[in-house]
TISESE-517966 format. One line per 10 residues: their letters; for each residue x, y, z of C-alpha. Coordinates in steps of 0.02 Angstrom, whole numbers, plus 50000, padded with zeros to 5 digits. Example, Ala and Ser with C-alpha at 12.3 -4.5 7.8 and 13.67 -1.06 7.14 Angstrom:
2
AS) 50615 49775 50390; 50684 49947 50357;
//
This chain:
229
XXXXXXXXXX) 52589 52215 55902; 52597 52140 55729; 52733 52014 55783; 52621 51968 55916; 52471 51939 55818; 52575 51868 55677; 52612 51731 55809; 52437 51699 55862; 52365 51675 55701; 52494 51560 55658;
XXXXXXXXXX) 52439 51474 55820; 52270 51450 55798; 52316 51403 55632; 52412 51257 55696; 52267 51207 55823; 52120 51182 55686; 52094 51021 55662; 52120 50927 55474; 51952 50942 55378; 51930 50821 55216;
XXXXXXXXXX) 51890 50681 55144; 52016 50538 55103; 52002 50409 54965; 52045 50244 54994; 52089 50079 54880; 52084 49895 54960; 52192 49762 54859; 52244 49577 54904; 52416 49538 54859; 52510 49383 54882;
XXXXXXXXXX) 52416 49266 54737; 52364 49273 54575; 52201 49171 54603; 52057 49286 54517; 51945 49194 54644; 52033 49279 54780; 52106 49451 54714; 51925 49507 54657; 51862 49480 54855; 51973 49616 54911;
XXXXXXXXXX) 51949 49744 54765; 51838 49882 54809; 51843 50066 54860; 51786 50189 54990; 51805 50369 55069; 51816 50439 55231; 51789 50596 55302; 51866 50681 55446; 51862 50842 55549; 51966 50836 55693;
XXXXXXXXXX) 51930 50650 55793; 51772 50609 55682; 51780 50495 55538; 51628 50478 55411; 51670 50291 55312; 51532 50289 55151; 51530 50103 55077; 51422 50070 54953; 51412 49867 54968; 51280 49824 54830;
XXXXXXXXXX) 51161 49907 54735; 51053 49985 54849; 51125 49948 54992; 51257 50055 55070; 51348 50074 55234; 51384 50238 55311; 51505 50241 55489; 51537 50373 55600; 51655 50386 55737; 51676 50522 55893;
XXXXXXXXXX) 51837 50512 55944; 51813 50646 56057; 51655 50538 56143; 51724 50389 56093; 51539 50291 56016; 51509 50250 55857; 51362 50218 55749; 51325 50128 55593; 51177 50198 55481; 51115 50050 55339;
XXXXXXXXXX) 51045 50131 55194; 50916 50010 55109; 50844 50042 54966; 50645 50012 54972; 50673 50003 55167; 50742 50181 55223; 50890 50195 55349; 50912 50113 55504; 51057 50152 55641; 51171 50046 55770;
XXXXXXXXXX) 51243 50121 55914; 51390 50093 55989; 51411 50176 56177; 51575 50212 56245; 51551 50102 56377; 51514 49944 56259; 51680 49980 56160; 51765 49993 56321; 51693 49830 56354; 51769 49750 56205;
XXXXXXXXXX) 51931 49836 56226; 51966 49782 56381; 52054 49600 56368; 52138 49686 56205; 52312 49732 56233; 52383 49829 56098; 52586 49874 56062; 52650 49970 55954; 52826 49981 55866; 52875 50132 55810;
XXXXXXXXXX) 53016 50085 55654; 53069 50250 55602; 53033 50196 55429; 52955 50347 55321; 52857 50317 55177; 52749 50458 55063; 52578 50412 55037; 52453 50533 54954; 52563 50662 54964; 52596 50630 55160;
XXXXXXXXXX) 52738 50574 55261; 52705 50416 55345; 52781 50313 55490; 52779 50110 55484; 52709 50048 55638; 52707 49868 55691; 52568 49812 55755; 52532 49654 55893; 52359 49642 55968; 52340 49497 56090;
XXXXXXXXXX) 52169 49437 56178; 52221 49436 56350; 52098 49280 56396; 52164 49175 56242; 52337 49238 56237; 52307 49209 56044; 52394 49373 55931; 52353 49476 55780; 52471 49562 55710; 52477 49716 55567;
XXXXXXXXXX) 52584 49854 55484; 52507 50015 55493; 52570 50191 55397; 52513 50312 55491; 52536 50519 55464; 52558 50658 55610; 52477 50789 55467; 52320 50722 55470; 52303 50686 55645; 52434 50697 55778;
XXXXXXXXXX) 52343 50607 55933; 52267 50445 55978; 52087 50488 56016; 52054 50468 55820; 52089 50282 55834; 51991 50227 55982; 51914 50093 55907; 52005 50000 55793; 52210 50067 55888; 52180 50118 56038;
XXXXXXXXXX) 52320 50239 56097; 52423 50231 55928; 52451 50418 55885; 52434 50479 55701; 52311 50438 55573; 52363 50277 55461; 52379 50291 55276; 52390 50118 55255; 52375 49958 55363; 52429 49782 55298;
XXXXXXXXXX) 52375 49621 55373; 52402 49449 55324; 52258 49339 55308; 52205 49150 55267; 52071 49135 55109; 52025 48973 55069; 52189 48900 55125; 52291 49033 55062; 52377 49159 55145; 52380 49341 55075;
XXXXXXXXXX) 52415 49505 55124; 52257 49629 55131; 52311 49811 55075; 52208 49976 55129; 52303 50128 55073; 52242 50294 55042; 52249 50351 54848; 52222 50553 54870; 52172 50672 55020; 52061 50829 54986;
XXXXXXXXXX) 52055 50953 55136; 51905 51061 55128; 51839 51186 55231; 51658 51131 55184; 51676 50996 55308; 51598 51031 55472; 51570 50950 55630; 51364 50955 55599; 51417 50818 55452; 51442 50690 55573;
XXXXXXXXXX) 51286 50695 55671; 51160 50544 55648; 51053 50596 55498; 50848 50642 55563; 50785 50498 55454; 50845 50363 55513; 50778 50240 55642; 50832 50120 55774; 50865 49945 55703; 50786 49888 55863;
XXXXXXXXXX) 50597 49932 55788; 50616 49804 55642; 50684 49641 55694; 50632 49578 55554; 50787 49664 55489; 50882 49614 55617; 50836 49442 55588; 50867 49457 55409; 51045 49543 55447; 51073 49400 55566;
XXXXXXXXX) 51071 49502 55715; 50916 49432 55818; 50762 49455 55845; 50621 49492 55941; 50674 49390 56105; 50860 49449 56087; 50926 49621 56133; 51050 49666 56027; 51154 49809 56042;
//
């Protein structure tokens, strides 16, 4: 009997999902042009319990970003946290990201290469996304760890079907007639047990963005004879 309950603790074990919050750095590389390299300084955290991510940006003084993810639902919202103004929320159905998705085709190859990143073994995965109606390709390198999430449900909106959780993505870009290489990695992970799923539920005080399109003019998303989603 202890055998067998020895085994089913260490399975349940197994089956809780990763609870934390990971800290992340973003860098340019690829230049020495102060002009450039300060654009892509900056730093951020997410946290994650199971398929739901929690990204807290704070863009500017008094004005911060907060986006959460349900992997399991597969929606997202975005909450805008303005000083003065209160918070304000855009929703993202499943259906609409399906919508986007859909002339995205996204491959993945799997190198084999291993690399340790906050502690966590990684896998280097190239990364080719073409738009099926343009034929025109993106391509990225993304470091992605098993440990922190084995399955693809996690990624649903930004790598649809790429299993694992990644660490760090690179991606060349062109600023200002320069081309560079745009570095997210992850600097330290901190499971905790504190983290819940009731901490990624919309929080009570914020409001559509659709009831002040004067903000959504101001934002540069419409306005009063435009529905924006």
């Amino acid at each position: 009997m202890a055998v067998v309950m020895m085994g089913f603790m260490a399975l349940v074990s197994a089956q809780k999902p990763f609870a934390g919050t990971i800290k992340f750095h973003t860098h340019i590389e690829g230049t020495d042009d102060p002009n450039i390299t300060s654009q892509g300084e900056s730093d951020y955290s997410v946290q994650i319990f199971g398929n739901y991510t929690k990204t807290v940006r704070s863009i500017q003084e008094g004005f911060g970003i907060t986006s959460i993810t349900n992997g399991d639902a597969k929606n997202a919202v975005v909450i805008l946290d303005i000083m003065g103004m209160g918070k304000y929320y855009i929703e993202t159905p499943a259906e609409k990201i399906q919508e986007k998705m859909k002339n995205l085709n996204c491959t993945y190859d799997h190198t084999g290469e291993k690399k340790n990143i906050a502690g966590y073994e990684c896998e280097k995965v190239n990364v080719t996304v073409t738009d099926m109606e343009t034929d025109e390709s993106e391509s990225a390198v993304a470091y992605v760890s098993t440990a922190i999430n084995s399955g693809a449900d996690i990624n649903f909106q930004q790598f649809p079907k790429l299993n694992g959780y990644p660490m760090r993505i690179e991606q060349k870009q062109d600023i200002d007639g320069t081309e560079v290489t745009i570095i997210i990695e992850a600097t330290e992970v901190l499971p905790s047990k504190k983290i819940k799923q009731v901490d990624f539920l919309m929080p009570a005080d914020a409001q559509d963005i659709k009831t002040k399109p004067e903000l959504m003019k101001m934002l540069g998303m419409g306005g009063d004879d435009e529905d924006e989603d």
